[in-house]
C-alpha positions in Angstrom: 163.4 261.4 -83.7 165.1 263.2 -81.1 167.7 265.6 -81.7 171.4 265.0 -79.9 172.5 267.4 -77.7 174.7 270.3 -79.3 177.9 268.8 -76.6 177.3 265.3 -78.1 178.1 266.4 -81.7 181.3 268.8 -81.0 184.0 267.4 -82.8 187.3 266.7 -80.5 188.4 269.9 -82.1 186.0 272.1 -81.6 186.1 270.9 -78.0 189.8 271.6 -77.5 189.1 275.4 -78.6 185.6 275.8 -76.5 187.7 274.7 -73.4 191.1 276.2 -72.7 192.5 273.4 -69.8 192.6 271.2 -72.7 196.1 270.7 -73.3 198.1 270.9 -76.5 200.4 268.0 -77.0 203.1 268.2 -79.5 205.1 265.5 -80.6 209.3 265.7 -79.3 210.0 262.0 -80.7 209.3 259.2 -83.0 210.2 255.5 -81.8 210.5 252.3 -84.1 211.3 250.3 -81.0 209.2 250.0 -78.7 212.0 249.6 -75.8 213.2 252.7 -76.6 210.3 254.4 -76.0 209.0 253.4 -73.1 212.6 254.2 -71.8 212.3 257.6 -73.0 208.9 258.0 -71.2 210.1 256.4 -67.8 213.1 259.3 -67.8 210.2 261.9 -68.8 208.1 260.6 -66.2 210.9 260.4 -63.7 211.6 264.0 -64.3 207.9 264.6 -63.5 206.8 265.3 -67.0 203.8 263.4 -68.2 204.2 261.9 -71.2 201.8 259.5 -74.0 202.6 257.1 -76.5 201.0 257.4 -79.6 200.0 254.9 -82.3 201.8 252.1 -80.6 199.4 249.5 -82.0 199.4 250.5 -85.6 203.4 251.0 -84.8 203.3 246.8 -84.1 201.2 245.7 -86.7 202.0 248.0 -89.5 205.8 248.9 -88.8 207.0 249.3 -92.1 204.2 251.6 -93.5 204.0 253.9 -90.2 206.2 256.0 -88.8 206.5 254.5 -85.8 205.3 255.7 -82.0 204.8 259.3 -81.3 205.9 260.4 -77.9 204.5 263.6 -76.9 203.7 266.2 -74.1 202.1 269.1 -73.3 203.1 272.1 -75.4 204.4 273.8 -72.1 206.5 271.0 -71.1 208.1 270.4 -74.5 210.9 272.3 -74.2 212.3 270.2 -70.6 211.4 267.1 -72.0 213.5 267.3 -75.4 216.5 269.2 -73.2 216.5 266.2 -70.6 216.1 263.7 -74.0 218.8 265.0 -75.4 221.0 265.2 -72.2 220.5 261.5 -71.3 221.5 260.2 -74.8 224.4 261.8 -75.0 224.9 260.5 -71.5 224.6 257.3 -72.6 226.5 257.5 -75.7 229.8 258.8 -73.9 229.6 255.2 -71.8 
């Protein structure tokens, strides 16, 4: 039997820490609806920030026993992305 090579085996972790340009993301929201957070993620990308969706499919099927999608970005960008968040909701709350 041959042996796998050592890269094959790294866990996704240890990967992250052998390489540096892997980038952290950290979660600024949580979403129920999916609407909402694709909205979010259209302003984030329109501001040039990329952004992912997480667990949208376990969101749709299991709703009530997640807790819900997980928008996040890269632990540098964080920061801009909850400030302009935050600014266009209260924009759209003072309409």
């Amino acid at each position: 039997m041959i042996a796998p090579e050592r890269d094959a085996m790294q866990s996704h972790d240890e990967q992250s820490e052998d390489n540096p340009a892997t980038p952290e993301l950290v979660t600024i929201r949580r979403f129920g609806d999916m609407s909402e957070a694709l909205l979010a993620q259209c302003c984030l990308d329109s501001a040039g920030i990329e952004s992912f969706l997480m667990d949208t499919n376990i969101a749709r099927v299991e709703w009530p026993l997640t807790r819900g999608m997980r928008l996040q970005v890269e632990s540098h960008d964080a920061a801009a992305a909850i400030a302009l968040l935050d600014q266009a909701s209260s924009a759209a709350m003072e309409q």
